[in-house]
Residue frames as qw, qx, qy, qz and C-alpha x, y, z in Angstrom:
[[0.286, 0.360, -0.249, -0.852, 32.36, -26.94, 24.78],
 [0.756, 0.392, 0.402, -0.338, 29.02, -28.29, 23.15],
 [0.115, -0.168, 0.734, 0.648, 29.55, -30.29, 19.71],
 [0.497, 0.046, -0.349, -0.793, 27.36, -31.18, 17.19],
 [0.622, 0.079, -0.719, -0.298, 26.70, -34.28, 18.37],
 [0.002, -0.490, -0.795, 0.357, 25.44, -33.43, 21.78],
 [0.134, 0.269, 0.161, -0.940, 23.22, -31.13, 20.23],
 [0.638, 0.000, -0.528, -0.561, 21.68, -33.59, 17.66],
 [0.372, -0.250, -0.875, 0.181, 21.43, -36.44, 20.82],
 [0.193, 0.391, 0.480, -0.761, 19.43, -33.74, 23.29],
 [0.540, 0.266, -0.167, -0.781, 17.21, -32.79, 19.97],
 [0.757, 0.251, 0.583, -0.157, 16.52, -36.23, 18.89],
 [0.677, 0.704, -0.045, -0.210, 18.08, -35.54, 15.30],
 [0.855, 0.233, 0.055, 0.460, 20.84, -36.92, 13.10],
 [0.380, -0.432, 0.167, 0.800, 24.28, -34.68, 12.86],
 [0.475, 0.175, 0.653, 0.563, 23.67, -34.36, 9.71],
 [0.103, -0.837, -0.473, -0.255, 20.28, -32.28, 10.52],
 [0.420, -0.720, -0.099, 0.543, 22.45, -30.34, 12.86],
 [0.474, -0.173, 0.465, 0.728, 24.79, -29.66, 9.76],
 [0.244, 0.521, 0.664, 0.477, 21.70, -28.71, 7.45],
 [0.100, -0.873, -0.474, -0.047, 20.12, -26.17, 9.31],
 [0.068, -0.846, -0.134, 0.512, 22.71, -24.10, 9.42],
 [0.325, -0.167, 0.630, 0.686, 24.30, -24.87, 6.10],
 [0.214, -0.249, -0.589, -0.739, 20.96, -25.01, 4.43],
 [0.301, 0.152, 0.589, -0.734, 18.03, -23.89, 6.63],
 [0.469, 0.228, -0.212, -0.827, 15.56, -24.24, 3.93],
 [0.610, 0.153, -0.670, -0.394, 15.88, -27.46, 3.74],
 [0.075, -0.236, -0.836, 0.490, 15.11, -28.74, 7.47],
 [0.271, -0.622, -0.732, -0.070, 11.39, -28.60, 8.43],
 [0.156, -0.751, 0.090, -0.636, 10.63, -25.32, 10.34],
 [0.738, -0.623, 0.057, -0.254, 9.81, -26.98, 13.56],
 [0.870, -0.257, -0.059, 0.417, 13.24, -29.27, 13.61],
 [0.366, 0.590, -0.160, 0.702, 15.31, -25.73, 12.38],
 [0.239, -0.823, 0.164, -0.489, 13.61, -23.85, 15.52],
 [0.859, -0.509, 0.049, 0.012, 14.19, -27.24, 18.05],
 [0.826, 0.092, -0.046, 0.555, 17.95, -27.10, 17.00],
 [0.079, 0.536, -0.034, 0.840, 18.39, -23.54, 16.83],
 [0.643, -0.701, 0.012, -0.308, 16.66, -23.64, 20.44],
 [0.911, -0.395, 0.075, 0.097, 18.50, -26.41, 21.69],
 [0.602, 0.444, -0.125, 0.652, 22.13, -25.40, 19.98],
 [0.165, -0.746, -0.020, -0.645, 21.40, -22.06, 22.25],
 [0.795, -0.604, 0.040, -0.050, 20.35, -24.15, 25.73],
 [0.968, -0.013, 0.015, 0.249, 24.06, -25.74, 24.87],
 [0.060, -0.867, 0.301, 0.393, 26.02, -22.48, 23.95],
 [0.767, 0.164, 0.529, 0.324, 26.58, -24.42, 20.78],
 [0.021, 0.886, -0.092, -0.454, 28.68, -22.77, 17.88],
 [0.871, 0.424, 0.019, 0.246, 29.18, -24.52, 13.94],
 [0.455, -0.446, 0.304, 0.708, 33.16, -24.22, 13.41],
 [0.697, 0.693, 0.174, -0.063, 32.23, -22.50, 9.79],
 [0.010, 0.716, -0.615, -0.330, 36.09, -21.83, 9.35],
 [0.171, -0.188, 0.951, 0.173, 36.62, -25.83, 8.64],
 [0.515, 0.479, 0.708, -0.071, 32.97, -26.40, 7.23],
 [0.258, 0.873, 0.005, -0.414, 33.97, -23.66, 4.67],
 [0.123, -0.534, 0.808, 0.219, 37.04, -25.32, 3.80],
 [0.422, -0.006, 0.898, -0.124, 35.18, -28.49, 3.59],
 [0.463, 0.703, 0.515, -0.161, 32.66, -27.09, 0.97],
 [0.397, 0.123, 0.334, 0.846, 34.63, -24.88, -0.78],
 [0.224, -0.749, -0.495, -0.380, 32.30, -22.46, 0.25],
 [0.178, 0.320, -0.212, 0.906, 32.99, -18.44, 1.60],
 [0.248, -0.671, -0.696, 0.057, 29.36, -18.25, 3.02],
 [0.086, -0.376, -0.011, 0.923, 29.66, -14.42, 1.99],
 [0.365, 0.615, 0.621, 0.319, 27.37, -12.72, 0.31],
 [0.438, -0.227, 0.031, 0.869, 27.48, -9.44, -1.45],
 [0.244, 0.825, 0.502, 0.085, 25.22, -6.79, -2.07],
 [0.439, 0.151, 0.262, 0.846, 26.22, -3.64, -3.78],
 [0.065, 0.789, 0.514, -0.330, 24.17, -0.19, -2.86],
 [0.380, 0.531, 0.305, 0.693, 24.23, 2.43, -5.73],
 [0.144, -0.678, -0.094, -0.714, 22.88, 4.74, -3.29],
 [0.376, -0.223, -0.721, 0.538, 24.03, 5.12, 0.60],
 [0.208, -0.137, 0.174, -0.953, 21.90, 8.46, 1.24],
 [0.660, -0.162, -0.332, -0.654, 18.63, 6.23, 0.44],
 [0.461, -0.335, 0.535, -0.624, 17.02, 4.95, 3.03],
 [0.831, 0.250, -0.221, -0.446, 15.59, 2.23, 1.37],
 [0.504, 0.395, -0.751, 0.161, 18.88, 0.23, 0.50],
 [0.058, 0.232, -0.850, 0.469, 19.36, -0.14, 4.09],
 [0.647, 0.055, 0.243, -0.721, 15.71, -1.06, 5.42],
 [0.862, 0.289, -0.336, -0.244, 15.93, -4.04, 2.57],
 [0.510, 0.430, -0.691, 0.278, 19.36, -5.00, 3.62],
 [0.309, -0.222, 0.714, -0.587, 18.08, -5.57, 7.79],
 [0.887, 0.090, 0.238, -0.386, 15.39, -7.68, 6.37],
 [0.665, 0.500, -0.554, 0.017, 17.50, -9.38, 4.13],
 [0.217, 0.389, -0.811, 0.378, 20.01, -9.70, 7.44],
 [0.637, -0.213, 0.463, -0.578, 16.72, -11.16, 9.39],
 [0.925, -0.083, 0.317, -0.190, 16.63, -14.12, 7.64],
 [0.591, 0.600, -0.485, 0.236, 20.03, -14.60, 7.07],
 [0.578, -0.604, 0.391, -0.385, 20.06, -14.83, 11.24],
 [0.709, -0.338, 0.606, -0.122, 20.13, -18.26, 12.13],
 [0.911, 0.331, -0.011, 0.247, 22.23, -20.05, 8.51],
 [0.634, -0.331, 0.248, 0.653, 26.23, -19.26, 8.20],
 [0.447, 0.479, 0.178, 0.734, 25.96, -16.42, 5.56],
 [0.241, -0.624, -0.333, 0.664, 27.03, -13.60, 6.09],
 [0.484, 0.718, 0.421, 0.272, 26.26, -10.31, 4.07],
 [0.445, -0.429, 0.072, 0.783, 28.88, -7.47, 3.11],
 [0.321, 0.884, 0.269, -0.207, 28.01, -4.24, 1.47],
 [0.537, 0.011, 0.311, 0.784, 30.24, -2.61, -1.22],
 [0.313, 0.725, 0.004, -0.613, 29.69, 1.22, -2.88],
 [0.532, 0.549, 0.472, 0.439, 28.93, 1.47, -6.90],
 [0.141, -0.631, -0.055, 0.761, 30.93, 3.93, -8.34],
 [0.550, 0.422, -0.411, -0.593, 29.07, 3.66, -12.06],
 [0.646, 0.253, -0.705, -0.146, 30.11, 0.07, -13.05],
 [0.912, -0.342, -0.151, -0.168, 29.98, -2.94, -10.64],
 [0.911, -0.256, -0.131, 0.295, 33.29, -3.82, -11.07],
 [0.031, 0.862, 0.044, 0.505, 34.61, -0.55, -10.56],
 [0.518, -0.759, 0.196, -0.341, 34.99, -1.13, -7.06],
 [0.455, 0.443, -0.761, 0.134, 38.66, -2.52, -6.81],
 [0.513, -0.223, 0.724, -0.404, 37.19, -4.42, -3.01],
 [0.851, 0.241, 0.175, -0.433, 33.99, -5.87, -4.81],
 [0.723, 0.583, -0.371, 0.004, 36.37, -6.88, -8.11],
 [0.069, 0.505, -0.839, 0.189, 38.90, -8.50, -5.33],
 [0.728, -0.057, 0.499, -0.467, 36.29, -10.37, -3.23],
 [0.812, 0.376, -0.125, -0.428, 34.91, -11.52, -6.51],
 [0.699, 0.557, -0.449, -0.008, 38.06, -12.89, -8.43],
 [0.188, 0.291, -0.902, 0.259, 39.75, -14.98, -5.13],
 [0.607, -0.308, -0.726, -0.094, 36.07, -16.83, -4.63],
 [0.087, -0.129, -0.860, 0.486, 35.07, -15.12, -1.35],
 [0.431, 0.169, 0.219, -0.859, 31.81, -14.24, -2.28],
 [0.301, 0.027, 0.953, -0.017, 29.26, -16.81, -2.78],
 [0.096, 0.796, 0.556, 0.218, 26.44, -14.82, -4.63],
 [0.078, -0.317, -0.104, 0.939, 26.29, -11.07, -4.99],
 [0.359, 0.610, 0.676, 0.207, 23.80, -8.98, -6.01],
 [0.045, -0.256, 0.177, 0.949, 23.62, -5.16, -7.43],
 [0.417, 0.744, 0.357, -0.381, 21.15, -2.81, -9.28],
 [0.432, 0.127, 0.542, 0.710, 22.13, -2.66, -13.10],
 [0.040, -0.551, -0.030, 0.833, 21.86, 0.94, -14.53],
 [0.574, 0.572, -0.213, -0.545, 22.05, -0.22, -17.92],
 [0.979, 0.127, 0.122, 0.101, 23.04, -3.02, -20.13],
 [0.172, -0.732, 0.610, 0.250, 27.04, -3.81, -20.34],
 [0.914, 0.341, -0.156, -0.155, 28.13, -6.22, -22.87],
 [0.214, 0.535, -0.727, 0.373, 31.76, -6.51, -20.87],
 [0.527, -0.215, 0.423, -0.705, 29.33, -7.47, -17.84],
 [0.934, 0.101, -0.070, -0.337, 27.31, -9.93, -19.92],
 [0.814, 0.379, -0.426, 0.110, 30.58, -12.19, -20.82],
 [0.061, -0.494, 0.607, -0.620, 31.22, -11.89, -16.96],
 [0.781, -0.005, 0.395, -0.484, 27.91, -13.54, -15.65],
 [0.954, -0.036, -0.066, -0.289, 28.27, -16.06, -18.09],
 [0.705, 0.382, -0.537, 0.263, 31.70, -17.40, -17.13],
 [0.051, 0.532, -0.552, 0.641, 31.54, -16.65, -13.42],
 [0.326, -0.237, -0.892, 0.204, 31.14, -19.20, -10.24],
 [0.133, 0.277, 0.540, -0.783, 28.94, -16.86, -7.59],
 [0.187, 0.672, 0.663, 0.271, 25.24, -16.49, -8.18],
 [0.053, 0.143, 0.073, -0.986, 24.53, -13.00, -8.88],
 [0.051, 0.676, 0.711, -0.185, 20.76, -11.24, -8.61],
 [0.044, 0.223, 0.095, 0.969, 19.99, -8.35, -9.88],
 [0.008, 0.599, 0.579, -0.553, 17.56, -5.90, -7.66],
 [0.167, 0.720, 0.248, -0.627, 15.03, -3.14, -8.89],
 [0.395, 0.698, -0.322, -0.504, 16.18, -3.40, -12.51],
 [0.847, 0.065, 0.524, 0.066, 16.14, -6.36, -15.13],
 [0.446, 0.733, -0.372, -0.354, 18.62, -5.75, -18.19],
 [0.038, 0.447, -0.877, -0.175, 20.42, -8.83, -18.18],
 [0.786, 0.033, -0.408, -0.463, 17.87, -12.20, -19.72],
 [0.756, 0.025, -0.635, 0.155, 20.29, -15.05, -18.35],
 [0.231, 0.123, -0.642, 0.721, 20.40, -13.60, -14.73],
 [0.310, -0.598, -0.737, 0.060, 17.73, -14.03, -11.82],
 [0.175, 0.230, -0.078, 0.954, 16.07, -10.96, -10.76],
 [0.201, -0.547, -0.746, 0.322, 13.89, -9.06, -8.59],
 [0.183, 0.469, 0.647, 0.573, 11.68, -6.40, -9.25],
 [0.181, 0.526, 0.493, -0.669, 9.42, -3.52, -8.05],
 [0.272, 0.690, 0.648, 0.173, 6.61, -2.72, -10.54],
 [0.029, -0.437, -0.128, 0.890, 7.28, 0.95, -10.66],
 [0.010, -0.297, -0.703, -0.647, 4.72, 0.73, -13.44],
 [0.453, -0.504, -0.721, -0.147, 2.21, -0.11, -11.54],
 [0.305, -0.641, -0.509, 0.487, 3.03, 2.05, -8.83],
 [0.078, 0.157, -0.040, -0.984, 3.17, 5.14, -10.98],
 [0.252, -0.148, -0.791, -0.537, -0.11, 4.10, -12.30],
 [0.343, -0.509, -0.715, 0.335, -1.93, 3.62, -8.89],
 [0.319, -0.360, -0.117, 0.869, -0.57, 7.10, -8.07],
 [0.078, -0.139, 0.477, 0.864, -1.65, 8.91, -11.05],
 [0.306, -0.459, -0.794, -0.254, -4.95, 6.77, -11.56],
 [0.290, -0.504, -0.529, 0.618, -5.67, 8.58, -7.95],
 [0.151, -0.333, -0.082, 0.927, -4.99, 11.91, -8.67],
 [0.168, -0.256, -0.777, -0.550, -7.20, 11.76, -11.78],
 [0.258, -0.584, -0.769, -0.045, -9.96, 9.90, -9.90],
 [0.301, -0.579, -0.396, 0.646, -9.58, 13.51, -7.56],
 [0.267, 0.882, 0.319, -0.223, -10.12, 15.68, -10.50],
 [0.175, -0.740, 0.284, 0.584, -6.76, 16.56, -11.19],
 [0.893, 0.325, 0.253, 0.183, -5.12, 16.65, -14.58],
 [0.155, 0.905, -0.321, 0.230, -2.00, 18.99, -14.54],
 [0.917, -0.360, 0.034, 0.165, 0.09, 16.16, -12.97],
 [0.092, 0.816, -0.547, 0.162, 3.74, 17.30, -12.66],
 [0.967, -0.183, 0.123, 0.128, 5.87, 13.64, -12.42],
 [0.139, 0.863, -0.486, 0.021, 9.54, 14.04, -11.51],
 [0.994, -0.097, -0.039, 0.043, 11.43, 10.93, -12.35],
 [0.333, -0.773, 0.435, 0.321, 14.87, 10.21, -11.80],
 [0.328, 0.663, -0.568, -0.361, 17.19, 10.33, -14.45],
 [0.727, -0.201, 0.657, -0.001, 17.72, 6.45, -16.17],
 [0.099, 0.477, -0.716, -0.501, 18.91, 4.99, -18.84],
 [0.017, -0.125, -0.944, -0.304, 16.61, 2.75, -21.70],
 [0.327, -0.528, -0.615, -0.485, 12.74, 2.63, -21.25],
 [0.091, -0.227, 0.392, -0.887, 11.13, 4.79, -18.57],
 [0.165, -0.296, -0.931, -0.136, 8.27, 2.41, -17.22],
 [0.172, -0.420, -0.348, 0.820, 7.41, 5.08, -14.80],
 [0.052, 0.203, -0.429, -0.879, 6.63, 7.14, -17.84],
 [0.248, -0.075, -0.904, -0.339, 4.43, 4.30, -19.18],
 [0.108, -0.543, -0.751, 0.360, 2.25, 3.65, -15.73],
 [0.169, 0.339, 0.101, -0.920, 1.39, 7.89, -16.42],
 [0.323, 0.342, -0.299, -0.830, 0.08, 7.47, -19.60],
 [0.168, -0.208, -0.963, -0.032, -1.64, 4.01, -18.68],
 [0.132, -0.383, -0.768, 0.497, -3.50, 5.65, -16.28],
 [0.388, 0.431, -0.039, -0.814, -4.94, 8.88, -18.73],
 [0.353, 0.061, -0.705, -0.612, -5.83, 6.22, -21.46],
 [0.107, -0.322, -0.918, 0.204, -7.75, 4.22, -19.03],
 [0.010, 0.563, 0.540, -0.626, -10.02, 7.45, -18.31],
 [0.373, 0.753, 0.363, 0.404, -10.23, 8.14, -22.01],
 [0.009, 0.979, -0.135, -0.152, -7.93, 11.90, -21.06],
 [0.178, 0.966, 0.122, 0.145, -5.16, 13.29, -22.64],
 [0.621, -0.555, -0.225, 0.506, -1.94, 13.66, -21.07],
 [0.121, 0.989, -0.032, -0.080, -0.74, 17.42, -21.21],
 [0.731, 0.433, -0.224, 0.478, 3.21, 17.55, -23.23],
 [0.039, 0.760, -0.332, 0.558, 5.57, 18.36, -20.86],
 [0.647, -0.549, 0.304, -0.433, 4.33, 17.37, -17.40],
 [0.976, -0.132, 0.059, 0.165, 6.96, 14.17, -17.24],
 [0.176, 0.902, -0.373, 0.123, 10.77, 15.42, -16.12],
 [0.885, -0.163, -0.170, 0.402, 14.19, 13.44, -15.16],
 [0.032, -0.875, 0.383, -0.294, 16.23, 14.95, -13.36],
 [0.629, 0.420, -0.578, 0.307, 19.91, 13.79, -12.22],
 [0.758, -0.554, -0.332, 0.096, 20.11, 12.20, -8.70],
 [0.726, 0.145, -0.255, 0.622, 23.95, 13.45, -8.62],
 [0.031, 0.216, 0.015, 0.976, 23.06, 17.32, -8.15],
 [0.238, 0.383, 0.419, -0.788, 20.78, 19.72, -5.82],
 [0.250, 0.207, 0.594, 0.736, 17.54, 20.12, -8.37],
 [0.016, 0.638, 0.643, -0.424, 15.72, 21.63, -6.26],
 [0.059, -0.505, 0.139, 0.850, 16.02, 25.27, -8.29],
 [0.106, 0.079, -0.676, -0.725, 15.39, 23.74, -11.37],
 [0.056, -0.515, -0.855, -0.028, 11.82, 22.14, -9.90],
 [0.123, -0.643, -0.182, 0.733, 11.33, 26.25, -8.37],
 [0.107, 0.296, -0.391, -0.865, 11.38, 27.18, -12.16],
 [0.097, -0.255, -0.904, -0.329, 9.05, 24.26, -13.50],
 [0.036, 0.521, 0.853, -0.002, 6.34, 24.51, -11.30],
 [0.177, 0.627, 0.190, -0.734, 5.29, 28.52, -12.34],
 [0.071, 0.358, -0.654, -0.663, 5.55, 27.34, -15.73],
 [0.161, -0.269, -0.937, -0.154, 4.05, 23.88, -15.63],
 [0.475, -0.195, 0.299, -0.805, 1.38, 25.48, -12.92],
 [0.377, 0.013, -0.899, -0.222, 0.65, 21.94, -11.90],
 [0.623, -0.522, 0.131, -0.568, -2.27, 21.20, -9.49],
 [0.872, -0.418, 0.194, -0.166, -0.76, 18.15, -8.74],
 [0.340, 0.633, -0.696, -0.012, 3.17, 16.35, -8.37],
 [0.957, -0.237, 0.024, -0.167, 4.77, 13.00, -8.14],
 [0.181, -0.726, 0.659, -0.077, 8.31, 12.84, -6.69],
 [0.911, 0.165, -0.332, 0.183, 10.41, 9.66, -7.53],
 [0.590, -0.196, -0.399, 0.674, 12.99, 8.31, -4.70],
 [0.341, -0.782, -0.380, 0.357, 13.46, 10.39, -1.47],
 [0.346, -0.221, 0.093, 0.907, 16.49, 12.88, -2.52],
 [0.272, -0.444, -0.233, -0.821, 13.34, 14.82, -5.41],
 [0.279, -0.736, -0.553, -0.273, 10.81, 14.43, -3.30],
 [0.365, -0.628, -0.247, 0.641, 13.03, 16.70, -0.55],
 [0.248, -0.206, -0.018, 0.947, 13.94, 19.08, -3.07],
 [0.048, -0.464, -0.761, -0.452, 10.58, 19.51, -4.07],
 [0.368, -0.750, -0.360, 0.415, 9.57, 20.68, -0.23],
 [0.400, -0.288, -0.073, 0.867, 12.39, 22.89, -0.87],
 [0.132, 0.318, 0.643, 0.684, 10.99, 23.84, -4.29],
 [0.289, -0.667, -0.430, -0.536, 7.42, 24.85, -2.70],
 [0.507, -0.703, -0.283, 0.410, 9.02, 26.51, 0.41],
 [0.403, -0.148, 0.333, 0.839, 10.55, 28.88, -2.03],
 [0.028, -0.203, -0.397, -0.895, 7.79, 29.63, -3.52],
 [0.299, -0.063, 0.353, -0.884, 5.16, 29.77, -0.86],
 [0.714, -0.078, -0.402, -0.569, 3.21, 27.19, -1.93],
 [0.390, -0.311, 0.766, -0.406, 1.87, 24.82, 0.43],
 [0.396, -0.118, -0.812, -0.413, 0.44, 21.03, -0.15],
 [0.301, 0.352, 0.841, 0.280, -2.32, 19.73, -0.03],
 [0.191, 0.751, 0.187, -0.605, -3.73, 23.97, -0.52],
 [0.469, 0.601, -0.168, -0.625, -1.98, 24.85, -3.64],
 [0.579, 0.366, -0.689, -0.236, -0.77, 21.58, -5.06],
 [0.880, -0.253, 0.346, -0.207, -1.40, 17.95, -3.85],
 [0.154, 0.649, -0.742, 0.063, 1.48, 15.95, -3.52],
 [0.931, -0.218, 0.267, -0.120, 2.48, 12.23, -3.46],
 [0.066, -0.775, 0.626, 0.050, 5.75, 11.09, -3.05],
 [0.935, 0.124, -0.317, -0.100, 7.36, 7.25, -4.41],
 [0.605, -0.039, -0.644, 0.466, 8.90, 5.28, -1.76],
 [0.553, -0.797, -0.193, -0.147, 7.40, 5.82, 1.97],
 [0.395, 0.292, -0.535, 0.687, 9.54, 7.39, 4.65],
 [0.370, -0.562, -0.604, 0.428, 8.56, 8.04, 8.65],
 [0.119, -0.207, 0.198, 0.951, 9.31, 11.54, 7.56],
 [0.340, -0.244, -0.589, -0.691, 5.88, 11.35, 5.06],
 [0.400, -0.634, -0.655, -0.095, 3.75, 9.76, 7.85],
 [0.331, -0.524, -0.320, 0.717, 4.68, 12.56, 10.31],
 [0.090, 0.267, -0.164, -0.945, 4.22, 15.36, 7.56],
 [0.460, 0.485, 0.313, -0.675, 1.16, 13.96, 6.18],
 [0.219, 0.510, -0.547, -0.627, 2.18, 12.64, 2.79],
 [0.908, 0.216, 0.265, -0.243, 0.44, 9.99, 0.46],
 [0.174, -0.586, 0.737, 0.289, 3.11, 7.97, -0.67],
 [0.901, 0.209, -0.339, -0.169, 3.25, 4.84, -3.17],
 [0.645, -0.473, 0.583, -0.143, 4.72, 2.10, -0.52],
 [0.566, 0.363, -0.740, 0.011, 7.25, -0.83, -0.75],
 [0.852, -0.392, -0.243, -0.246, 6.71, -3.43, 0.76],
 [0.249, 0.700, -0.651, 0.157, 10.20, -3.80, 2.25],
 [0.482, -0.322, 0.774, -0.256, 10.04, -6.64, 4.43],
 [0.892, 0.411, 0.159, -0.096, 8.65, -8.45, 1.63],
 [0.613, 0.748, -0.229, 0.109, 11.30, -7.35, -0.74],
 [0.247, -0.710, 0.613, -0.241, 13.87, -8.16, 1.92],
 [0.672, -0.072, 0.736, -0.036, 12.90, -11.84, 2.65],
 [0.807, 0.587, 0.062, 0.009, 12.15, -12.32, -1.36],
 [0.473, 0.693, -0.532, 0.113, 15.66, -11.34, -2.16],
 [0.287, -0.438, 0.836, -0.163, 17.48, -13.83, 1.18],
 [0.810, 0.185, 0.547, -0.101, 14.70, -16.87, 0.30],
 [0.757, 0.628, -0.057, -0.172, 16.46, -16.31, -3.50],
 [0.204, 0.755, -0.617, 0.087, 19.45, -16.21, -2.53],
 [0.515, -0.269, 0.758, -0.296, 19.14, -19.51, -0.35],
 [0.827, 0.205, 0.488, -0.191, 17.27, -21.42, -2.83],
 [0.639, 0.667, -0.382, 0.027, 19.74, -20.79, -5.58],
 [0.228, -0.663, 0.623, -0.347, 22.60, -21.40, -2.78],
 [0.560, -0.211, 0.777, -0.195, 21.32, -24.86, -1.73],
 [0.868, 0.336, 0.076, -0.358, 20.27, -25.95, -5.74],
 [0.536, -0.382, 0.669, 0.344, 23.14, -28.51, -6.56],
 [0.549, 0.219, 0.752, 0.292, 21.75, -28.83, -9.93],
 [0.138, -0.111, 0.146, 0.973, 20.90, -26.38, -12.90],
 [0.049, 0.517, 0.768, -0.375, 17.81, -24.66, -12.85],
 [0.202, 0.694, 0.549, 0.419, 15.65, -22.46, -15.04],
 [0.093, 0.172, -0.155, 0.968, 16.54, -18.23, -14.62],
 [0.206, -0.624, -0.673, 0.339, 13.59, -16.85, -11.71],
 [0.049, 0.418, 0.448, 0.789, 11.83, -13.70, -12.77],
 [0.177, -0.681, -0.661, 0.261, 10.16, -11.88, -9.47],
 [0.003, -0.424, -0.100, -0.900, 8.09, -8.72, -9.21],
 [0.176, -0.407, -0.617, 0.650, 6.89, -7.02, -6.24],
 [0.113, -0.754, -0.432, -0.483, 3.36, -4.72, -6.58],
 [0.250, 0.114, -0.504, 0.819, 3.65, -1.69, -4.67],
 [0.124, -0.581, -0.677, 0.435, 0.89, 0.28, -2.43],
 [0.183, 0.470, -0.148, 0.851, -0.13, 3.28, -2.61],
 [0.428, -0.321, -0.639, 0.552, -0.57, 4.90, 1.17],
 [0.068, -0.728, -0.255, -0.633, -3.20, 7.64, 1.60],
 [0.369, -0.428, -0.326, 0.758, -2.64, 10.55, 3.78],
 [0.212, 0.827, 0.318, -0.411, -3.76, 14.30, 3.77],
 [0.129, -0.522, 0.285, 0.794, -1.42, 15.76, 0.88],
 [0.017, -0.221, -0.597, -0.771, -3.73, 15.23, -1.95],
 [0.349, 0.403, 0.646, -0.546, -7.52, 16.65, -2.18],
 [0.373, 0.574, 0.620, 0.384, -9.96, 16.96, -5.31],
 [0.159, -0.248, 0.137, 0.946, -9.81, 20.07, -7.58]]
């Protein structure tokens, strides 16, 4: 069986580089990561991480926490995530959120016997039980898609900005009867905000009403089926995938078809939208995948303390046939 030390004499490198690249890949050169990671392969070479785990005091787990298994999304992030997590020694385990983080009596074991080197989760709202957790606890933790907590590192999507794009469109197409279904949340509704960025910019108006939340937990598809003969909107904008289905449902109920009687544009793309035609506001996800593993690595390999990391991701929006000018 290959050691490390005929794999660093065939590569031309020190053990030591053998030892980095998969303990800390970031920090080896690209080219000497791939010639080891090539030449580790030619050898059927294989780190012992049981005794280099021991040896660090290091689980080389990480934990990510999905508030939502139905959404496609989560899991799309998490395969990029697990692409460049490939060739270092973490691995990455998923847990369910059943309201609270630590809720989940697995997550809340992992945690409290130290195998989990970093976890990250989507905060709902601010906890002040939470807060006096993060600051007394050894794993790094990230927060994804939502920033309530100041002293923790986090990662973003703009959903400003992408309701804003979205909206700004429809406008620019004539509309102004915009029907935006968001999804139920707790504190400031940025979403909200990007609407009514995008009518002050054009000097209009926004009509009272035409901005609903609805609960993710429950079917709402009935309750959109009442709105839109009321609202009589010429145009909607579905948050996450679960409204924008019952929405379909919504205007298959009532005979109404897009992009004839209402033009439609759904937030977050699905393969589903490009096959049916839908303009969507896009995530980058393979961005938002390698942004969250390159944070989690460079916090992972800093030995020293370091100043709290603030990212945001701009979305797209993706034109397709479901909107047309009125």
């Amino acid at each position: 069986m290959a050691t490390s030390r005929d794999v660093a004499k065939r590569a031309g490198v020190s053990v030591a580089t053998i030892s980095r690249v998969y303990l800390y890949p970031e920090q080896v050169r690209p080219e000497t990561r791939e010639l080891v990671l090539r030449t580790a392969k030619e050898l059927d070479y294989y780190p012992n991480l049981a005794a280099r785990n021991l040896k660090s005091s290091r689980s080389n787990s990480l934990g990510i926490i999905v508030s939502d298994f139905t959404n496609p999304f989560f899991f799309q992030v998490i395969e990029q995530i697990n692409k460049r997590l490939e060739n270092t020694d973490y691995q990455l385990l998923t847990f369910s959120d059943s309201g609270s983080i630590f809720s989940n009596k697995k997550f809340s074991r992992y945690i409290h016997s130290g195998q989990l080197d970093a976890f990250m989760f989507t905060p709902m709202f601010f906890s002040e039980k939470d807060q006096k957790f993060f600051q007394h606890m050894k794993p790094y933790c990230l927060q994804l898609y939502n920033d309530f907590y100041d002293d923790l590192d986090s990662l973003v999507i703009n959903d400003l900005y992408g309701t804003y794009i979205a909206v700004r469109y429809l406008l620019q197409q004539g509309h102004r009867r915009i029907l935006v279904l968001n999804v139920q949340t707790h504190g400031k509704d940025l979403r909200c905000e990007g609407y009514l960025q995008a009518y002050r910019e054009m000097g209009l108006t926004p009509e009272p009403g035409y901005i609903h939340q609805c609960p993710i937990g429950h079917n709402s598809s009935k309750f959109i089926e009442k709105l839109i003969p009321q609202l009589r909107p010429t145009a909607i904008l579905c948050h996450a995938e679960t409204l924008s289905i019952w929405t379909l449902a919504a205007l298959k109920a009532l005979n109404l078809s897009f992009p004839e009687d209402v033009s439609l544009i759904i937030y977050d793309d699905h393969p589903w939208a490009e096959v049916m035609g839908i303009t969507a506001v896009s995530q980058p996800i393979p961005l938002v995948g390698t942004t969250i593993a390159e944070m989690l690595l460079e916090a992972l390999s800093s030995g020293k303390p370091r100043p709290v990391v603030k990212k945001m991701i701009r979305p797209e929006l993706t034109l397709r046939e479901s909107v047309r000018p009125v």
